[in-house]
N, CA, C and O atoms as a Tinker XYZ file with bonds, in Angstrom:
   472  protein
     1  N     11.356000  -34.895000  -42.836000    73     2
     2  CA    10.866000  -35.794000  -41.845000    64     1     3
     3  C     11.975000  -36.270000  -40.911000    63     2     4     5
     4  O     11.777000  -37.053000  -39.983000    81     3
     5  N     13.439000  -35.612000  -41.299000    73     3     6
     6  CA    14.504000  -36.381000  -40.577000    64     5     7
     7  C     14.725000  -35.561000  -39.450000    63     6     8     9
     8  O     15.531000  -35.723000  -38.533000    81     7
     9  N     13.825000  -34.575000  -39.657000    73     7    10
    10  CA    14.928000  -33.227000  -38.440000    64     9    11
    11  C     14.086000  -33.127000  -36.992000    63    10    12    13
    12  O     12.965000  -32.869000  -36.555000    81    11
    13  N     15.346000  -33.493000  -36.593000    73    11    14
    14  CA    14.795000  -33.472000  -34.766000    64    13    15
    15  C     15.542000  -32.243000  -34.097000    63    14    16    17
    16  O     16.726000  -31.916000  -34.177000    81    15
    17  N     14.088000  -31.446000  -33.154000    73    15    18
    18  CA    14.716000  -30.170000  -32.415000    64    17    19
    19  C     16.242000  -30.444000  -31.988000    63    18    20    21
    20  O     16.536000  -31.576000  -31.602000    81    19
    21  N     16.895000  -29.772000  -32.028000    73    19    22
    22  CA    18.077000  -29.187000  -30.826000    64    21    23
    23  C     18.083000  -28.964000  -29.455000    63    22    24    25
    24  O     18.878000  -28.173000  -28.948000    81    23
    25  N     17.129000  -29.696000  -28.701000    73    23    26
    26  CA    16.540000  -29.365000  -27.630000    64    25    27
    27  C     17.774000  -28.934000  -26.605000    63    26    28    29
    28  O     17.788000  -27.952000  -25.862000    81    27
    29  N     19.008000  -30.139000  -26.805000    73    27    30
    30  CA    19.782000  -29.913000  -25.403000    64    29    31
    31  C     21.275000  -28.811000  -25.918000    63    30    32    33
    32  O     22.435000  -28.860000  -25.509000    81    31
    33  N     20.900000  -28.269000  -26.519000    73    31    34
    34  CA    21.501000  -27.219000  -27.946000    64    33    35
    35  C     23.388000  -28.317000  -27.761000    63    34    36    37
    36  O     24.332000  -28.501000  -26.994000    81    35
    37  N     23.069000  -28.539000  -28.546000    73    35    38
    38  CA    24.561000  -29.654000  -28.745000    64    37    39
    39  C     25.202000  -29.103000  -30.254000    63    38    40    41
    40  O     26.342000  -29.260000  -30.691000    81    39
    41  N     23.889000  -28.317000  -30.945000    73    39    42
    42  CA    24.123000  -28.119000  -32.321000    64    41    43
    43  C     24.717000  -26.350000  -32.569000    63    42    44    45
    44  O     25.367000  -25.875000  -33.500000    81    43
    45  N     24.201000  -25.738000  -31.388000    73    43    46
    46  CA    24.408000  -24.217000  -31.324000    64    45    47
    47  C     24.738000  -24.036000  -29.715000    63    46    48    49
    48  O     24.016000  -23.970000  -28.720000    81    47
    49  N     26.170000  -23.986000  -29.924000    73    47    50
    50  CA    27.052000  -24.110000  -28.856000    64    49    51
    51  C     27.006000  -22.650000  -27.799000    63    50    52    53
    52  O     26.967000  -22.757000  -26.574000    81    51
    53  N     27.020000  -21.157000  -28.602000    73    51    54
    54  CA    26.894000  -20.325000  -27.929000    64    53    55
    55  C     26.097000  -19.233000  -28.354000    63    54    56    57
    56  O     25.395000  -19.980000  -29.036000    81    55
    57  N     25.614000  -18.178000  -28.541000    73    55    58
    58  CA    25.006000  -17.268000  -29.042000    64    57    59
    59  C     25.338000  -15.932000  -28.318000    63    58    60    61
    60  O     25.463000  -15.841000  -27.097000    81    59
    61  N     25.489000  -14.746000  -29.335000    73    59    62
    62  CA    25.596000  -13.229000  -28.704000    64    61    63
    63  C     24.622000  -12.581000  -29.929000    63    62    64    65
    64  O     24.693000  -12.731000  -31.149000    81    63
    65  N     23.710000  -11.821000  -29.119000    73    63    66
    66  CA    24.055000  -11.760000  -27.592000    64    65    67
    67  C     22.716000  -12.851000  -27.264000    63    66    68    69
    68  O     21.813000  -13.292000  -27.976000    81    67
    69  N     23.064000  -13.025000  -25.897000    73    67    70
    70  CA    22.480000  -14.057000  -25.220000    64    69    71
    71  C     21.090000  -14.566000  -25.549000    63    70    72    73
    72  O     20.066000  -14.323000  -24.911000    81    71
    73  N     21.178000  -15.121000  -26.364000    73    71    74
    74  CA    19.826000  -15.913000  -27.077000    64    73    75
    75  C     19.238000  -16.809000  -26.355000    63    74    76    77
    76  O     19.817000  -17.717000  -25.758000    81    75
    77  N     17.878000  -16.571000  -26.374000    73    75    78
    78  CA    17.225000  -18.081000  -26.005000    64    77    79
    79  C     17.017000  -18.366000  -24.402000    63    78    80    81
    80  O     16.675000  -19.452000  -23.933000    81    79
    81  N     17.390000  -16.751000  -23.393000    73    79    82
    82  CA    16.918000  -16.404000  -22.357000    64    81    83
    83  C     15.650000  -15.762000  -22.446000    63    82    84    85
    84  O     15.108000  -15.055000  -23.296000    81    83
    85  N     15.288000  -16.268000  -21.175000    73    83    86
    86  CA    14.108000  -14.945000  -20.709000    64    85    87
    87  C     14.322000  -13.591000  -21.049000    63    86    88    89
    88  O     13.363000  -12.830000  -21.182000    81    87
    89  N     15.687000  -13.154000  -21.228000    73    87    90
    90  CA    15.810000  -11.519000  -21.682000    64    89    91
    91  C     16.391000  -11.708000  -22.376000    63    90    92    93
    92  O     17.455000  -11.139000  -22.128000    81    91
    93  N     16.463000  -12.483000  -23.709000    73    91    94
    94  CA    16.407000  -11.924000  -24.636000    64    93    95
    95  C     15.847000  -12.040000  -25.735000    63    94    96    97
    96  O     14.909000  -12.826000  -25.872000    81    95
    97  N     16.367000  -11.183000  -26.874000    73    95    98
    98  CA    14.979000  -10.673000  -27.669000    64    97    99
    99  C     15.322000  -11.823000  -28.916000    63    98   100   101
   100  O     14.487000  -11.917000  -29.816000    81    99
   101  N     16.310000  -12.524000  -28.954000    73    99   102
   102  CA    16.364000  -13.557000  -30.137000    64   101   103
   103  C     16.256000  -14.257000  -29.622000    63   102   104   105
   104  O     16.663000  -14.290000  -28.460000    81   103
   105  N     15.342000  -15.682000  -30.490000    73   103   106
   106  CA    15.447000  -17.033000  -29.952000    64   105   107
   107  C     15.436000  -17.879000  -30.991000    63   106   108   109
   108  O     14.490000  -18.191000  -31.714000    81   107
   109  N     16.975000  -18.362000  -31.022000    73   107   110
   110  CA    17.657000  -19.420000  -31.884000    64   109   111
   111  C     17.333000  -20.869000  -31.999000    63   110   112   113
   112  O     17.849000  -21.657000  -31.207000    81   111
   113  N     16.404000  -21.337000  -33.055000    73   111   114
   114  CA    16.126000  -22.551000  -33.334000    64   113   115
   115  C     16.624000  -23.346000  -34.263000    63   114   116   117
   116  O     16.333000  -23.222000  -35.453000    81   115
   117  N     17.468000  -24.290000  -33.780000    73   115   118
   118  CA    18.444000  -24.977000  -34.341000    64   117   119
   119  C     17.788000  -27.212000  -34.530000    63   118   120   121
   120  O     17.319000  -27.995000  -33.704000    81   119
   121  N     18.046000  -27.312000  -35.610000    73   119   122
   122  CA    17.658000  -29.129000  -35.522000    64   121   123
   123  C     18.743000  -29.507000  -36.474000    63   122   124   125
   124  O     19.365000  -28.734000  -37.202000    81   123
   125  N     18.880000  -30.737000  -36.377000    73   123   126
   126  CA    19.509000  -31.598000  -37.113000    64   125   127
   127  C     18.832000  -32.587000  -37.525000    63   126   128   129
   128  O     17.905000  -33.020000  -36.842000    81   127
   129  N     19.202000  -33.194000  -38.850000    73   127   130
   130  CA    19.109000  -34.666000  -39.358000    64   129   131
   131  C     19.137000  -35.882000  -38.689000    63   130   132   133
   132  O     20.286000  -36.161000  -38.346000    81   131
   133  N     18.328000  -36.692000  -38.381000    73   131   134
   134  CA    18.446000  -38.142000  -37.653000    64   133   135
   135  C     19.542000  -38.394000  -37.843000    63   134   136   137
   136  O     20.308000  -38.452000  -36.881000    81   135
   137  N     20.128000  -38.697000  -39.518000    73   135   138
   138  CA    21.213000  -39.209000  -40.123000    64   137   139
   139  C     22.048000  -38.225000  -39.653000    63   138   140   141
   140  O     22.954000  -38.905000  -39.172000    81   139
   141  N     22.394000  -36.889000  -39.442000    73   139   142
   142  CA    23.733000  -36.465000  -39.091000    64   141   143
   143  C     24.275000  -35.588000  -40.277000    63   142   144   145
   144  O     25.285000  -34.885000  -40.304000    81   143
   145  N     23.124000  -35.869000  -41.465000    73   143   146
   146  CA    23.581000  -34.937000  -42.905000    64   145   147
   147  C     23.437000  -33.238000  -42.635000    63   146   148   149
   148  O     24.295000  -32.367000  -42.491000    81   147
   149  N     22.087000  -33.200000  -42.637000    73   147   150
   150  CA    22.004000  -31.814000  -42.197000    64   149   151
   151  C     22.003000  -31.033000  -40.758000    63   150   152   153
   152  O     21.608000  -31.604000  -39.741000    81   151
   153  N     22.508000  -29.595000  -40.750000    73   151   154
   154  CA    21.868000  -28.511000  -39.604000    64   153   155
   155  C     21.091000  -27.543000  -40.235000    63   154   156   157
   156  O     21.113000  -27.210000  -41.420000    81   155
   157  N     20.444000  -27.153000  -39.382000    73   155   158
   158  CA    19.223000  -26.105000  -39.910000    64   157   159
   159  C     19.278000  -25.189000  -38.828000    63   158   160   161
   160  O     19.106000  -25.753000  -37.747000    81   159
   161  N     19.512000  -23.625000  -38.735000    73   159   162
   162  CA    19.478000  -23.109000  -37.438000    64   161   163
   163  C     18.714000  -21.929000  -38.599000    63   162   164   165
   164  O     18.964000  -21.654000  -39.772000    81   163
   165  N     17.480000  -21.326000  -37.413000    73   163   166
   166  CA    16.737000  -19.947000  -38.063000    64   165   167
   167  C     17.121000  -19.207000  -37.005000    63   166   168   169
   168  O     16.906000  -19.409000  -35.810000    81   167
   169  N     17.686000  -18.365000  -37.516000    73   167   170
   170  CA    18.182000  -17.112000  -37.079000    64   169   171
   171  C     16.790000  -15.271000  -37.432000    63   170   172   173
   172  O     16.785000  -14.454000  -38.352000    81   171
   173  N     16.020000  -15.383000  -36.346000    73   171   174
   174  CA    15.187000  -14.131000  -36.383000    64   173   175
   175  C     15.876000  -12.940000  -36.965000    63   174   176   177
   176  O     15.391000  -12.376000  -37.947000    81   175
   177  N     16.840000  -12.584000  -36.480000    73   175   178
   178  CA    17.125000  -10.764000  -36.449000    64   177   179
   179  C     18.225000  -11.147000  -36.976000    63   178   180   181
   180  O     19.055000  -10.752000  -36.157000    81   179
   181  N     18.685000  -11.567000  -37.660000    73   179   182
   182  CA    19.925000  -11.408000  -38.679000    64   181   183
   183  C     21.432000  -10.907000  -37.718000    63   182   184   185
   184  O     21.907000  -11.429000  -36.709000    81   183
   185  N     21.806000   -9.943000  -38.354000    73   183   186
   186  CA    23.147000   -9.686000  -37.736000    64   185   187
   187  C     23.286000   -9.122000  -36.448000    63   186   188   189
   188  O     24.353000   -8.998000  -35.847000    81   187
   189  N     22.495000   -8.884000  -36.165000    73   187   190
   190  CA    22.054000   -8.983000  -34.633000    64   189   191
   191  C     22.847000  -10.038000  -33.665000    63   190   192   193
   192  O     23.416000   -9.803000  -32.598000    81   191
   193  N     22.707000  -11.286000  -34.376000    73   191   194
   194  CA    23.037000  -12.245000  -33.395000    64   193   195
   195  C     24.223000  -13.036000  -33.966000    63   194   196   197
   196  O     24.143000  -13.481000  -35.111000    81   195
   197  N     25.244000  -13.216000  -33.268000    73   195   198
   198  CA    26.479000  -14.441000  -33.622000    64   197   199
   199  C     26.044000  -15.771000  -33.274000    63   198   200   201
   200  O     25.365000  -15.967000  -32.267000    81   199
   201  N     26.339000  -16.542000  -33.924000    73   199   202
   202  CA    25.934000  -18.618000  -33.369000    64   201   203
   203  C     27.290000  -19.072000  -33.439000    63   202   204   205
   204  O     28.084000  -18.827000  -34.347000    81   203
   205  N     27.516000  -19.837000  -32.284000    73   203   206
   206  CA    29.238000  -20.661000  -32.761000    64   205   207
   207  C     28.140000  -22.014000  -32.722000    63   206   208   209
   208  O     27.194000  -22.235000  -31.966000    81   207
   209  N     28.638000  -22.724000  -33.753000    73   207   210
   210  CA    27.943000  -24.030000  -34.217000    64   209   211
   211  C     29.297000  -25.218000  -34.301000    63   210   212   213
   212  O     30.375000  -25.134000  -34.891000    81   211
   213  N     28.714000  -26.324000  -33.443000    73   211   214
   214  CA    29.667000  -27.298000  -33.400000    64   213   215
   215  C     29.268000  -28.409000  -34.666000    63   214   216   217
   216  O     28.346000  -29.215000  -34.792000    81   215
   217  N     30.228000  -28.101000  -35.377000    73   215   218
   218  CA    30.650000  -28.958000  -36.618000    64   217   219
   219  C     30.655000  -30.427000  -36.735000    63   218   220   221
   220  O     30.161000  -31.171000  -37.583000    81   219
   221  N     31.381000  -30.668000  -35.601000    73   219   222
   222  CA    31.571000  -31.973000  -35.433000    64   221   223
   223  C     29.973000  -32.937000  -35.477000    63   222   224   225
   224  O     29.849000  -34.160000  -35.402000    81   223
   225  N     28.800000  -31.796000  -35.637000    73   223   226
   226  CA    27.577000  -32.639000  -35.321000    64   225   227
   227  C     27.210000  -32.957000  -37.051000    63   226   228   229
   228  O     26.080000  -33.342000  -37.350000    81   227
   229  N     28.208000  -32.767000  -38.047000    73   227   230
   230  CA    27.720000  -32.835000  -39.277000    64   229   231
   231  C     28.338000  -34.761000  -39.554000    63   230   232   233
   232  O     29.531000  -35.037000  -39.681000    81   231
   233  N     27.668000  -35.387000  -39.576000    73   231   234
   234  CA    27.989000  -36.885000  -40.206000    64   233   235
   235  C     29.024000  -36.333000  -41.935000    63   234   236   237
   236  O     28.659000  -35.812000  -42.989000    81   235
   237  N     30.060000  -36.700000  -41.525000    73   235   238
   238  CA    30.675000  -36.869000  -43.425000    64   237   239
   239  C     31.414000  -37.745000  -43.639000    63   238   240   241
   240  O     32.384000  -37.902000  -42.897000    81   239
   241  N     31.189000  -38.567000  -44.698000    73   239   242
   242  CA    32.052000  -39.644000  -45.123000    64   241   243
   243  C     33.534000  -38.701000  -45.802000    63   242   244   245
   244  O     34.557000  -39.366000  -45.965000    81   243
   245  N     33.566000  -37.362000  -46.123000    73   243   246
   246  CA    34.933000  -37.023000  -46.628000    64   245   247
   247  C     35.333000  -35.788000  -45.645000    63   246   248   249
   248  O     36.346000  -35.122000  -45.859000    81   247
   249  N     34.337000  -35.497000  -44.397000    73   247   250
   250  CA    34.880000  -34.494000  -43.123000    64   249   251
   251  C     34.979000  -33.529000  -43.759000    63   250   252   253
   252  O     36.149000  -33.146000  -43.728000    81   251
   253  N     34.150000  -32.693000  -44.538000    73   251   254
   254  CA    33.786000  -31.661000  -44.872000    64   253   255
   255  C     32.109000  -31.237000  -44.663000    63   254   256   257
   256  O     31.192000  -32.046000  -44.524000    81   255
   257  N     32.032000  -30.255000  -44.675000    73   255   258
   258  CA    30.189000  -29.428000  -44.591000    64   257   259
   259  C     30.636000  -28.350000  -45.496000    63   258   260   261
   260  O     31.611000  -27.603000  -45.584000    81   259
   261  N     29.760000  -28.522000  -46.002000    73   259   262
   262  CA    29.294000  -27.238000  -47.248000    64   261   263
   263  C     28.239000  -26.280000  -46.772000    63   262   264   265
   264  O     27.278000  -26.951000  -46.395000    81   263
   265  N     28.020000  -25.034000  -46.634000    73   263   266
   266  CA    27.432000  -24.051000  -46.227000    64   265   267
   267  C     26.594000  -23.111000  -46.518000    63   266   268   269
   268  O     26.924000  -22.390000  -47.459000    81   267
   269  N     25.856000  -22.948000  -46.130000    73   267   270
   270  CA    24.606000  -21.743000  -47.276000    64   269   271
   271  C     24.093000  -20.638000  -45.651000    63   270   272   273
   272  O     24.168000  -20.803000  -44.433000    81   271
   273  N     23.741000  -19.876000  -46.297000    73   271   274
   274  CA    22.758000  -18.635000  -45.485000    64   273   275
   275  C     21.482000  -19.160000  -46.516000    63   274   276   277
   276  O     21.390000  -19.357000  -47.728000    81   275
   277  N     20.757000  -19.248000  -45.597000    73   275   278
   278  CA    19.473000  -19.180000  -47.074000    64   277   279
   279  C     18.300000  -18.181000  -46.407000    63   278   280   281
   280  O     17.865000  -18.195000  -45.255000    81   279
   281  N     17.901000  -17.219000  -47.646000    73   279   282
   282  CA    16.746000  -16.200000  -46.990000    64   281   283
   283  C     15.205000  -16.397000  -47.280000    63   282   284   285
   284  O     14.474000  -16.366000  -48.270000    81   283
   285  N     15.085000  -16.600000  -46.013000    73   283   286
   286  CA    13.426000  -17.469000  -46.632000    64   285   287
   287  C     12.445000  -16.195000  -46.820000    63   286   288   289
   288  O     11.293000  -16.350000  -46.415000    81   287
   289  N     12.654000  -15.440000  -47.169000    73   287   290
   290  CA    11.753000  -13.929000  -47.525000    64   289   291
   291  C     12.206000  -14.105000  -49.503000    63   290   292   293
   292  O     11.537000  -13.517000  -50.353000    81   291
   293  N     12.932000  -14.645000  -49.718000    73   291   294
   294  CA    13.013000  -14.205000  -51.107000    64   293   295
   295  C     13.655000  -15.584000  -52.113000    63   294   296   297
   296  O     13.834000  -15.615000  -53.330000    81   295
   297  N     14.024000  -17.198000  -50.536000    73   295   298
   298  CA    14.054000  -18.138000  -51.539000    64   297   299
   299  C     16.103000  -17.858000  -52.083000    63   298   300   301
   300  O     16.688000  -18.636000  -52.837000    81   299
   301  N     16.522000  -17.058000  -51.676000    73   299   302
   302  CA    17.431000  -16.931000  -52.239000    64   301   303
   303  C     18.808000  -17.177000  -50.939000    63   302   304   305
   304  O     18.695000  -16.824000  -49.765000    81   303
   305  N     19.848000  -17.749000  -51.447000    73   303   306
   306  CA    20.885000  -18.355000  -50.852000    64   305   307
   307  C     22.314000  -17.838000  -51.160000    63   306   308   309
   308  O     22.523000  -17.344000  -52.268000    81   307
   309  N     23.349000  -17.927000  -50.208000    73   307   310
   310  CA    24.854000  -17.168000  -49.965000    64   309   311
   311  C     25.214000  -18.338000  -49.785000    63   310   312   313
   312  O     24.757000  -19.082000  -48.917000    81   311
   313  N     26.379000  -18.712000  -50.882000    73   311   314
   314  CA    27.146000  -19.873000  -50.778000    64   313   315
   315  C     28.005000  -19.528000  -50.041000    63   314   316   317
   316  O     28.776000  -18.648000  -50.423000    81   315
   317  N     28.175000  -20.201000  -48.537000    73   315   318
   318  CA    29.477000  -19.954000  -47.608000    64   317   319
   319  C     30.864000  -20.848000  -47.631000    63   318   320   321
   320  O     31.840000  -20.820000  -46.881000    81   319
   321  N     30.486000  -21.860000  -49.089000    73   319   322
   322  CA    31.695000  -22.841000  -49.578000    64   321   323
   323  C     32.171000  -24.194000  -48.648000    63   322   324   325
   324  O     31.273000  -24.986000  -48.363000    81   323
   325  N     33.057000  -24.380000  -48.339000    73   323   326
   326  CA    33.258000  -26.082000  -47.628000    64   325   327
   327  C     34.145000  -25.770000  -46.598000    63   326   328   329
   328  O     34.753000  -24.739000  -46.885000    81   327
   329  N     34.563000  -26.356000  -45.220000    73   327   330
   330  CA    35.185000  -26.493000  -44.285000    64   329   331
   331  C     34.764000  -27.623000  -43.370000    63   330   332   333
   332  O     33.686000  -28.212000  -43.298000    81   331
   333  N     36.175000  -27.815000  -42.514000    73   331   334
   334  CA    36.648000  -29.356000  -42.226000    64   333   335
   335  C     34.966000  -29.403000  -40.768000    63   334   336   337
   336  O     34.728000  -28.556000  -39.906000    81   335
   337  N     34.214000  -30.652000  -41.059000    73   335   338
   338  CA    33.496000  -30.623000  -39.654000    64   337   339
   339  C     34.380000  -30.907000  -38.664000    63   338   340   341
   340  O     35.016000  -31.835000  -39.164000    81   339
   341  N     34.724000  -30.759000  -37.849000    73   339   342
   342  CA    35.459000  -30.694000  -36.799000    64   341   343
   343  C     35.026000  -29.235000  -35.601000    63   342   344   345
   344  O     34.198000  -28.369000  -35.885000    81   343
   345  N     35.447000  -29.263000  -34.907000    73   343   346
   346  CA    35.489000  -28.096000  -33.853000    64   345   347
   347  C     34.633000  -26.935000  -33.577000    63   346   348   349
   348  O     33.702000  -27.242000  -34.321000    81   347
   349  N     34.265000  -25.795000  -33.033000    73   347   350
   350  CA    32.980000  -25.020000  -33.762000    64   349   351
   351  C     33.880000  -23.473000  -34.272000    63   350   352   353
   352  O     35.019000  -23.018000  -34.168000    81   351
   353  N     32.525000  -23.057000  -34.874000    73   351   354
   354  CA    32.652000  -22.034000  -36.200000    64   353   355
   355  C     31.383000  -21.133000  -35.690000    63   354   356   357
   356  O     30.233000  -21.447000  -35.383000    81   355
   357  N     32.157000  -19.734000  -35.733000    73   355   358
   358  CA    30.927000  -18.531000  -35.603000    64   357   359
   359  C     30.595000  -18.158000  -37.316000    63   358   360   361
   360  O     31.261000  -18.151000  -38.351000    81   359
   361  N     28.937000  -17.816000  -36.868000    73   359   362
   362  CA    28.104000  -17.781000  -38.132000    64   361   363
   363  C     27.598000  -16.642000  -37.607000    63   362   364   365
   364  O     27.267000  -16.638000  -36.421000    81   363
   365  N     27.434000  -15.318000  -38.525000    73   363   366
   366  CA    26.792000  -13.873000  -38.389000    64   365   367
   367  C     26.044000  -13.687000  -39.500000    63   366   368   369
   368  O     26.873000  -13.174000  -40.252000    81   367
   369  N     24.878000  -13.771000  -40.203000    73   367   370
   370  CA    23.934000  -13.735000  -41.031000    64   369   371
   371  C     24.105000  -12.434000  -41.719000    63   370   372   373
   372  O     24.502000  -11.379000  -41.223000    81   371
   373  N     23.695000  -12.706000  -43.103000    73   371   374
   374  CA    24.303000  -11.015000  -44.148000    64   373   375
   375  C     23.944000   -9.730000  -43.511000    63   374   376   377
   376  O     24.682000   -8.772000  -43.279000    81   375
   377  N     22.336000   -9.918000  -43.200000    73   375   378
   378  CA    21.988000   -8.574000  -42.854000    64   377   379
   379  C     20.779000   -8.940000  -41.364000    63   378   380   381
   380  O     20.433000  -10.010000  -40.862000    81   379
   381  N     20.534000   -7.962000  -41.145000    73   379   382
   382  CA    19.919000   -7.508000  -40.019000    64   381   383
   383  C     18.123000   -8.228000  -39.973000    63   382   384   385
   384  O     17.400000   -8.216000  -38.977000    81   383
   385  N     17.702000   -8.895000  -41.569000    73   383   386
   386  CA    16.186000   -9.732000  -41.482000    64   385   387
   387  C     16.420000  -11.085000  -40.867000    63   386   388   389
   388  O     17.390000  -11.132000  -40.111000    81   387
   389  N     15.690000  -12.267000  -41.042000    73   387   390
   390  CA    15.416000  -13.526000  -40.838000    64   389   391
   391  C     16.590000  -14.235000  -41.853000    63   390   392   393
   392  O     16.626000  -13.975000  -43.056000    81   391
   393  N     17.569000  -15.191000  -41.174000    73   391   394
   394  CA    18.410000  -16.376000  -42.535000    64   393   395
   395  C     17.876000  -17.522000  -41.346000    63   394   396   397
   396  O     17.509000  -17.561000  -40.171000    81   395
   397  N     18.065000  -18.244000  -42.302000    73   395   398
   398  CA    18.215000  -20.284000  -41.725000    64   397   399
   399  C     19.620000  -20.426000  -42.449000    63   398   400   401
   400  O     19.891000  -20.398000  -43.650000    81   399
   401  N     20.485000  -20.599000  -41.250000    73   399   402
   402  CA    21.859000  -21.234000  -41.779000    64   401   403
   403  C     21.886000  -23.005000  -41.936000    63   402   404   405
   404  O     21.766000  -23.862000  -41.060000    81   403
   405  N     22.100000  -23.141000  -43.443000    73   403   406
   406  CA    22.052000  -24.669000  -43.465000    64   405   407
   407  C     23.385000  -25.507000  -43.811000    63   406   408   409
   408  O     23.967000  -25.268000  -44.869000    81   407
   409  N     23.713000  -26.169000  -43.211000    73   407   410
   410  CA    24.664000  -26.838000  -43.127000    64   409   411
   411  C     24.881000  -28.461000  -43.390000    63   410   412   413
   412  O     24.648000  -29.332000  -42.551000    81   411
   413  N     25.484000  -28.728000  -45.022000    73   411   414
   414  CA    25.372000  -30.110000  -44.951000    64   413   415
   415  C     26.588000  -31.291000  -45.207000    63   414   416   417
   416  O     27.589000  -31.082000  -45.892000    81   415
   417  N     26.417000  -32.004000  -44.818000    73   415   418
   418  CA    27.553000  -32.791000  -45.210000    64   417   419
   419  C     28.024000  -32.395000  -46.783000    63   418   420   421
   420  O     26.982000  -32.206000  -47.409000    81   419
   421  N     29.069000  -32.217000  -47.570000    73   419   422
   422  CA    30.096000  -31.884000  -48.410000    64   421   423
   423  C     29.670000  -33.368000  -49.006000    63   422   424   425
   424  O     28.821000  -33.334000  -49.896000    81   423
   425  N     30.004000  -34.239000  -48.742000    73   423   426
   426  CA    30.148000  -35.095000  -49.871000    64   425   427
   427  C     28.717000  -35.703000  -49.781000    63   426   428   429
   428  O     28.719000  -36.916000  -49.992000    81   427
   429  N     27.595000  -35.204000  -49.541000    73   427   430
   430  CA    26.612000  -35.819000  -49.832000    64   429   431
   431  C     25.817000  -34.971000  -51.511000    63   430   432   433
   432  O     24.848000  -35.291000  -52.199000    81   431
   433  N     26.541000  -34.151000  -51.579000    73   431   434
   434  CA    26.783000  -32.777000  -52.579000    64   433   435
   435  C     25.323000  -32.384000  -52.833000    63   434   436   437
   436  O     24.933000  -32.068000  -53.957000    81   435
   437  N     24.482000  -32.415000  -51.692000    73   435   438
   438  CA    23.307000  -31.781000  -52.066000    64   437   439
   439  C     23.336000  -30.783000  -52.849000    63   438   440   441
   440  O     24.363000  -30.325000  -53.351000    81   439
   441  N     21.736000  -30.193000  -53.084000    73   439   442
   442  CA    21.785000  -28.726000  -53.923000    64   441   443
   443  C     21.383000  -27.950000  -53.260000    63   442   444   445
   444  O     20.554000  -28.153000  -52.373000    81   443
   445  N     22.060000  -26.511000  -53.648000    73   443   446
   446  CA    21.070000  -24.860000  -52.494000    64   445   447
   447  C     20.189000  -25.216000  -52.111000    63   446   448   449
   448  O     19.448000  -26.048000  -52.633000    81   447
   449  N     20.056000  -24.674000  -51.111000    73   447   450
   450  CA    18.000000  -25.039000  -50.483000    64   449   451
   451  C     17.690000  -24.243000  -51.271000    63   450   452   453
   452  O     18.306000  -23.361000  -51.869000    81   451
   453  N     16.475000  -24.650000  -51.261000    73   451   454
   454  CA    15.461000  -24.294000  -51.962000    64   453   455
   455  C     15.457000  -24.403000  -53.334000    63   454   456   457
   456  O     14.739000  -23.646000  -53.988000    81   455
   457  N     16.258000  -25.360000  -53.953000    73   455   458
   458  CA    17.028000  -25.015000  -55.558000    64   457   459
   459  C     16.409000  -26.311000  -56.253000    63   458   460   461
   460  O     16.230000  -26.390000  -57.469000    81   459
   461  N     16.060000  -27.457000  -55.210000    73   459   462
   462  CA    15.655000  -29.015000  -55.856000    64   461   463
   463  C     14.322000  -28.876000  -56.548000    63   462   464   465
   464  O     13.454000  -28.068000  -56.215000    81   463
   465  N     14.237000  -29.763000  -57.570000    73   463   466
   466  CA    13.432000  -30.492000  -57.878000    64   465   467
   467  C     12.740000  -31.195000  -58.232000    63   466   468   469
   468  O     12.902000  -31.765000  -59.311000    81   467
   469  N     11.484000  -31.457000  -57.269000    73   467   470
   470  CA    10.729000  -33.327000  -57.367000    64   469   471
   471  C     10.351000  -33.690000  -58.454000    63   470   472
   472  O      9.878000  -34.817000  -58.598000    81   471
């Protein structure tokens, strides 16, 4: 309920190849957390497309984001480990299907998507 579009893309700084035009064939949907904890970007065509993602949009009380690919065809997740939020970072998805790259604050030490439960 926290995640608001990316409308003025502040969260997905650049894309190759050129996403999210009239010509072209990917279109990168990216939101964030009210709070600033999470990013969520779905990535269609996999390695197809590069995202440089500005970090600095991750809220952390210890200035780290912890990282996942997660594949929503099978529920299953690529731990991409911790780095400083600060500055932006290119993200290229494992393979060539559908990932949602999720990105969360480090010291909020969530669990894998898709891994909780109520």
């Amino acid at each position: 309920w926290l995640l608001v579009p990316d409308l003025n893309n502040t969260v997905v700084t650049s894309c190759t190849p050129n996403c999210g035009t009239a010509l072209a064939y990917t279109l990168v949907v990216a939101a964030r957390t009210s709070d600033g904890q999470t990013i969520m970007v779905y990535i269609p065509d996999g390695s197809a497309t590069t995202i440089s993602v500005n970090l600095a949009r991750i809220s952390s009380s210890t200035s780290a984001v912890h990282g996942w690919w997660f594949n929503p065809r099978t529920g299953a997740t690529n731990d991409l480990g911790t780095f400083a939020n600060s500055g932006t970072m290119m993200f290229t998805p494992p393979d060539s299907d559908d990932w949602v790259l999720v990105l969360d604050d480090a010291g909020a030490a969530l669990p894998a998507p898709g891994t909780a439960v109520f």
